[in-house]
N, C-alpha and C positions, 0 to 999 in steps of 0.2 A: 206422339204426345206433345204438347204444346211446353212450351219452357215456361217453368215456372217463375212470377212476377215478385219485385224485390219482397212487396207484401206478405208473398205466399210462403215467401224464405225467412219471413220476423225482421224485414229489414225496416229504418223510418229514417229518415231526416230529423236530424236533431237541429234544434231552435239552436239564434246566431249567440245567444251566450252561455250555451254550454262547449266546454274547455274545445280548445283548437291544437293543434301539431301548426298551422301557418295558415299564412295567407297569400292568399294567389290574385296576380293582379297580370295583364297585358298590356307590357307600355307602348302607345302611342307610336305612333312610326311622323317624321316630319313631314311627308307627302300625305299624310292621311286625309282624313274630311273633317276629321272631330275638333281641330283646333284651327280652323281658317283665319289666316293673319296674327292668331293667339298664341302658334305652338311655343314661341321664348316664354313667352307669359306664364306659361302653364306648369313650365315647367320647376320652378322652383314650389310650385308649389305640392304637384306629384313628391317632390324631394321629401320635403317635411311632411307629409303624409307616412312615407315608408320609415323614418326616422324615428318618425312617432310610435310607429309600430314595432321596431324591431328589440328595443328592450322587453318588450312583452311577449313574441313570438317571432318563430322566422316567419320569412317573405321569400316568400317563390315570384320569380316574376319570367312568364314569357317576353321571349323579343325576336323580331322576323328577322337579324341579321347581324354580324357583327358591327355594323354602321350605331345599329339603334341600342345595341349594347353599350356602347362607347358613350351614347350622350344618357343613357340611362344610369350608368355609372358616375359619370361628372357631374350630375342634378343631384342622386344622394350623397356623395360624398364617401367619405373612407369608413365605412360602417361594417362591422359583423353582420351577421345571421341574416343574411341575403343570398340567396341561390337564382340564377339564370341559367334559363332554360330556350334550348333554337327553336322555340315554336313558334310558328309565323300567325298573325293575326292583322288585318288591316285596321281595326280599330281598337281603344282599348276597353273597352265596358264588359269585362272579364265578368260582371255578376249575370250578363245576358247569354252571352256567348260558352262561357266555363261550363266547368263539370258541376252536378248539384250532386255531395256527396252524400251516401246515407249510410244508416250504422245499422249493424248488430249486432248486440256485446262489445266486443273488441275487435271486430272485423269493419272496413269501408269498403262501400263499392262506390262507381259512377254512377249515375244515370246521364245517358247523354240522348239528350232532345235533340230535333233538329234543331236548325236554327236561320231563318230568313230575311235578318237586318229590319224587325218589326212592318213587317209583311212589303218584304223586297223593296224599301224603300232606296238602300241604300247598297247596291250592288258596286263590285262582287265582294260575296260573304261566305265563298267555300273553305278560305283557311279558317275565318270564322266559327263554322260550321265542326270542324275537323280538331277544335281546340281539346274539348272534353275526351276523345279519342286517346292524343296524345299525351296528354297530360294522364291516363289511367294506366298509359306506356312506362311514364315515366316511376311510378311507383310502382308498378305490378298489381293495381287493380282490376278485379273484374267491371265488366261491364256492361249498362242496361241498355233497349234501345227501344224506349217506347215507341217510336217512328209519327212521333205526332211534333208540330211546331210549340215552344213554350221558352220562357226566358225565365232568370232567377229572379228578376225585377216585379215579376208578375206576381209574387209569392212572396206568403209571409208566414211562418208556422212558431206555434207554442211549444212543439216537441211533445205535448202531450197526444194530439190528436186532431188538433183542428188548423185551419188553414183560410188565410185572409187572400184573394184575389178581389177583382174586377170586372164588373160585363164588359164596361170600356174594349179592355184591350183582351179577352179570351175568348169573349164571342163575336170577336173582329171578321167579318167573311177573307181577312188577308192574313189570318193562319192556318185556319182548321175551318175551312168551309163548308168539309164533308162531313164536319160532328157536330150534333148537337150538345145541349147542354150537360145533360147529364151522360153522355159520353165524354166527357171532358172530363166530365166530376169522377169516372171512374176509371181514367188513365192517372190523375190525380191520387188515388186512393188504392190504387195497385204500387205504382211505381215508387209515391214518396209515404206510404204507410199511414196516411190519414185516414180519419172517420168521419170527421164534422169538417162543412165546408160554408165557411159563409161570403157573400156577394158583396160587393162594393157599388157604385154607378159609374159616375164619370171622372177623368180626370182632371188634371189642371192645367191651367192653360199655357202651351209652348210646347207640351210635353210630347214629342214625336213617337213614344212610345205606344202610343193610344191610352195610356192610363196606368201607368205604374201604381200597383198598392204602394211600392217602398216612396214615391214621395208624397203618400196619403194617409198613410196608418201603418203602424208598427209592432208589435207585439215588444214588450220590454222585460214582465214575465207573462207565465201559464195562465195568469188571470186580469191583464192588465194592457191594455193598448194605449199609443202615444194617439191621437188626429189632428192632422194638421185642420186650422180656422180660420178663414178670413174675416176680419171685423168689419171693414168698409161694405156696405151694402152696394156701394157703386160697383165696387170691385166685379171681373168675370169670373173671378173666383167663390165668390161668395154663395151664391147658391148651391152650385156642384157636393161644396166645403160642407154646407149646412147638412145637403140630400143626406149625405154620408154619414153625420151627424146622426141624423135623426135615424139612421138604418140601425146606427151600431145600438141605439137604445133598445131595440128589440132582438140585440143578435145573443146567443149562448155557445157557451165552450162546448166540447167534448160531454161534459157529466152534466149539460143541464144548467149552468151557472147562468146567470147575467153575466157578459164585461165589465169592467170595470174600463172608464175610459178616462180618460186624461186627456186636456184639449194643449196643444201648442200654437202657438205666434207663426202667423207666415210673416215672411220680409217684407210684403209690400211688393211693390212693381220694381223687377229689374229688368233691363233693358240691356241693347246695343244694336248700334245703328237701327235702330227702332222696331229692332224685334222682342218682342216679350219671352222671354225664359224662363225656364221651370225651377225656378226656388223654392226650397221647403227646407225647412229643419229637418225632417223627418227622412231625410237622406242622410241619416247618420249610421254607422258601424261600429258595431257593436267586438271589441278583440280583446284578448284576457287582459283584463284589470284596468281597459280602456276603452271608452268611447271616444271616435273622431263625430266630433260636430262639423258640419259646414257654416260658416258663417258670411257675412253677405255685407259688412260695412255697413249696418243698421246699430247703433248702438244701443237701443232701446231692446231691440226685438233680439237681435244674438244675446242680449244678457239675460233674458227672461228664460229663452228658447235651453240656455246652458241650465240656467239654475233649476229650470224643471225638471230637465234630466238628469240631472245631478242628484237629487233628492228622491230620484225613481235609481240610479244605478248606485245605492252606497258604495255597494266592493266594487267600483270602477271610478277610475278619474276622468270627467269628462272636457276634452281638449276642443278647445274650440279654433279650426283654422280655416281663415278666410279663402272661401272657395268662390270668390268672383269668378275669376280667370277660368276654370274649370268650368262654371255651369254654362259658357260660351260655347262649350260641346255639350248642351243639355245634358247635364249627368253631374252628379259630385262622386262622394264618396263610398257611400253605397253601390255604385253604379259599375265602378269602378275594380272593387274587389270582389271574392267568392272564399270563403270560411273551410278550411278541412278541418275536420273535427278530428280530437285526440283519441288515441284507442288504448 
């Protein structure tokens, strides 16, 4: 008899702002790939990210060694409710590589996907790969194994039932070449307990991921998405931005609803040594009674980008901190951490 799927057991993935136990992040190692030339840079700024977090909830954080313990300590400072964990990981984009937990009642389990450095670009990814594993070690969860490739970046859910991805990056022939679409959509719907699945197009541009919904669209609540917008029609963003637009105007929740969508500010073109990278507002996180905003040194646009969200998160303060230095590993904050929900 075949084992039965989180689905078939009442289990779901709860949406990122229902209540958390912590948050899980994998810091950066100094020989990595993710911060080339950047890694001092970076690192204050990881600092105040965890800071920000830990009055609201603990922080778990993996580190490959006691080397990377030591400067991971010295970035945050002398703070409580932080726990270190020897789990080795070569890079740190914890939302790709992590466990995606899912609930039932008062129970969590793992699901743990493969996972191939967004289709083996970026080898080797077996400690990677092996993250969600240990990490269900280290609490005592069970554990799922759909056996298919997929990252947390690719996904977005309302907790009710429905769930935002991408063609960009799901129907990439460098994850799952041997599934079509609708076998995607029902490893999807077994393992994270959705019903309703709606499609994005393409990404934006730098984004090695092939197309991350999280720096395109958000869910904020059960009936209500952030989308990021480029105004500039010159912009390579702009049309993608629009496509996507014009998708969400036709898309419905779970019971049939319209969305409701709410447009955000992109930064505009960032750069280094003349590479263009993936900024977006909507690489935000969402943890009890706070949202981390990325911000990008645009004064116009981080202050619009805040007070949006602000006025979308009442019961949360939304913190706005400059994630220059960070999006140089294509990723902010979202990227970055993975949510365990409270039971």
């Amino acid at each position: 008899m075949a084992a039965q799927t989180p689905r078939e057991l009442g289990y779901r993935m709860p949406a990122e702002w229902q209540p958390h136990a912590a948050t899980w992040l994998s810091w950066p190692r100094p020989d990595g790939i993710s911060f080339p030339d950047r890694y001092a840079e970076a690192l204050p700024t990881l600092g105040e990210m965890v800071r920000t977090l830990v009055p609201h909830e603990r922080v778990d954080i993996n580190v490959r060694d006691e080397d990377v313990e030591v400067v991971a300590r010295k970035a945050i400072g002398d703070t409580g409710n932080v726990f270190y964990h020897r789990i080795p990981s070569y890079e740190p984009w914890c939302r790709d590589h992590g466990p995606i937990f899912v609930k039932r009642g008062h129970e969590i389990a793992v699901v743990d996907w493969d996972y191939n450095a967004w289709g083996s670009k970026y080898p080797p990814y077996d400690d990677d790969d092996a993250v969600p594993r240990r990490v269900a070690e280290v609490l005592g969860l069970p554990v799922f194994n759909p056996g298919i490739v997929m990252e947390g970046g690719a996904l977005d859910v309302n907790g009710a039932g429905t769930l935002l991805t991408t063609e960009s990056c799901l129907l990439n022939p460098n994850r799952n070449p041997h599934l079509n679409k609708e076998q995607i959509e029902l490893h999807l719907r077994d393992y994270l307990g959705v019903t309703n699945i709606l499609w994005l197009g393409d990404g934006i541009v730098g984004d090695d991921t092939d197309g991350h919904v999280d720096d395109l669209t958000r869910f904020v609540n059960p009936t209500t998405v952030v989308t990021a917008i480029e105004q500039d029609p010159q912009d390579a963003n702009y049309w993608p931005l629009q496509e996507n637009r014009k998708r969400l105007r036709t898309m419905r929740d779970q019971d049939g609803s319209p969305l409701r969508v709410v447009e955000l500010p992109m930064p505009g073109i960032i750069e280094y040594d003349g590479q263009r990278l993936p900024a977006s507002y909507a690489n935000f996180y969402i943890a009890n009674t706070v949202v981390l905003l990325p911000t990008y040194r645009n004064r116009t646009t981080d202050a619009v980008a805040r007070e949006i969200l602000q006025k979308l998160f009442a019961d949360r303060r939304v913190v706005g901190i400059d994630s220059t230095n960070l999006i140089w590993g294509l990723g902010s904050f979202h990227c970055l951490t993975q949510q365990q929900p409270a039971i």
